[in-house]
C-alpha positions in Angstrom: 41.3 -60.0 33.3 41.7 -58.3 30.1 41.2 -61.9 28.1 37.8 -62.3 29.5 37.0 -59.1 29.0 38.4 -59.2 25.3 35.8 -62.6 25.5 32.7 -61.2 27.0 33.5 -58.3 24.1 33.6 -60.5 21.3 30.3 -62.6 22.5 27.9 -62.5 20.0 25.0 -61.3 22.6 27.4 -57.8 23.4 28.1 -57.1 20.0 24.1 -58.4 19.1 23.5 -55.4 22.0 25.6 -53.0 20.4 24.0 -53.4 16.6 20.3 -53.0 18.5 21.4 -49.7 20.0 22.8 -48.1 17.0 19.7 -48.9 14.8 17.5 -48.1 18.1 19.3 -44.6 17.9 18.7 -44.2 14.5 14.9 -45.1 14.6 14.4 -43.1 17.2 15.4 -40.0 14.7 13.1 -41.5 12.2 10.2 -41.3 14.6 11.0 -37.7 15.6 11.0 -36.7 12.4 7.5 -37.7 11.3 5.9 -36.9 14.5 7.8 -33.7 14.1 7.5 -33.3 10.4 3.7 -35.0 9.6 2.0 -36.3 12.4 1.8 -32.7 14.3 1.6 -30.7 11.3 -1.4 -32.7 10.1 -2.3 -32.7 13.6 -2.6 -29.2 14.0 -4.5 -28.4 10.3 -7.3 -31.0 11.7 -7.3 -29.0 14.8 -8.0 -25.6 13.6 -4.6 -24.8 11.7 -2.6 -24.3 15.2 1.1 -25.3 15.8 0.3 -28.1 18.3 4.3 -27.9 19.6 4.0 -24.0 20.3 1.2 -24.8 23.1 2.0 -23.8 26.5 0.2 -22.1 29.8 2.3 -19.3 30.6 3.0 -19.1 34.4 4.3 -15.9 34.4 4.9 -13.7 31.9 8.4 -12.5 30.4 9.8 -9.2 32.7 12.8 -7.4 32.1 15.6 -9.6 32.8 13.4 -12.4 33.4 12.4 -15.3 31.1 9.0 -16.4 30.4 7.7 -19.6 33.5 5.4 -22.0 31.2 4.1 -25.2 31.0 4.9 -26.2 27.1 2.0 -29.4 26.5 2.5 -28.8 23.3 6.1 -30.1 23.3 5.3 -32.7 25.9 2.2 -34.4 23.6 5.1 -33.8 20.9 7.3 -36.4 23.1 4.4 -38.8 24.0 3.3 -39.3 20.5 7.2 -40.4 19.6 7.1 -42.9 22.9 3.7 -44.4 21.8 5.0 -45.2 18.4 8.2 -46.1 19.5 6.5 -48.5 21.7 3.9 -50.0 19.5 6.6 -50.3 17.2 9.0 -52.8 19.7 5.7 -54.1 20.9 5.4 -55.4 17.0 8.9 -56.8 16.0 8.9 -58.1 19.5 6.0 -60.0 18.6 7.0 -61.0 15.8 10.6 -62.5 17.0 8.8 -64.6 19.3 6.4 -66.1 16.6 9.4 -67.0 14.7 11.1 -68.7 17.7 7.5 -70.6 18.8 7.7 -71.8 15.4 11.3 -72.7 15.3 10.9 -74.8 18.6 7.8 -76.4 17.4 10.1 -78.5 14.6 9.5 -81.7 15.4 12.8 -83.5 16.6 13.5 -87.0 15.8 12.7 -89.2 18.0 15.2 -91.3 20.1 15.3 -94.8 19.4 13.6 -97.0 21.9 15.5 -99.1 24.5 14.8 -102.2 22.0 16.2 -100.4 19.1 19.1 -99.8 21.2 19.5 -103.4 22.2 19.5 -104.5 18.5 21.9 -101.9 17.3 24.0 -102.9 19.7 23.3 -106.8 18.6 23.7 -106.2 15.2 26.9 -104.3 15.9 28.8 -107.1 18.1 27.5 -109.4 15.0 29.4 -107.5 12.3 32.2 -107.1 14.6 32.7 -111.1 14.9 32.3 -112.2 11.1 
């Protein structure tokens, strides 16, 4: 058990997986970051110089003891802006993978020799073999 699992490790599609995870992580940060950093800033200055994250509908209001109920938009439009240019972003290098592979199948192969061909090969072969 612990060979095929040491092979099913060492395939190149798991450890393919593995790579596409870590940089998925990693440009998932970058996204935040300008969505966070530009996108809502600039955002926000074209919308009347408000902070579009700090948006909310307040339920009910802070008591005592009792935290603030809201609704924060602003944080959720935040997180939908990240998925839609995460997404148009795999969308793209997907795309682009598969025009790669179209082309790479559309490589003309050589063609196999006719049945003829084959006949003579195999002619000319038993010919040299005899002299």
């Amino acid at each position: 058990m612990l060979k095929d699992f040491k092979k099913f490790a060492l395939k190149g599609n798991v450890i393919d997986l593995a790579i596409g995870v870590i940089i998925g992580g990693a440009f998932g940060k970058i996204v935040s970051s300008l969505v966070d950093d530009i996108i809502m800033p600039l955002l926000g200055i074209i919308l009347g110089r408000i902070d579009l994250t700090s948006l909310k509908l307040v339920i009910k209001p802070a008591a005592e003891d009792v935290a603030e109920l809201s609704l924060k938009y602003g944080q959720f439009l935040q997180s939908v802006i990240d998925f839609l240019i995460i997404a148009f972003s795999i969308f793209f290098m997907m795309k682009l993978l598969f025009a790669f592979k179209k082309k790479e199948e559309e490589k003309p192969k050589a063609p196999e020799p006719s049945k003829e061909e084959l006949l003579l090969t195999e002619i000319r072969d038993l010919l040299k073999e005899r002299k």
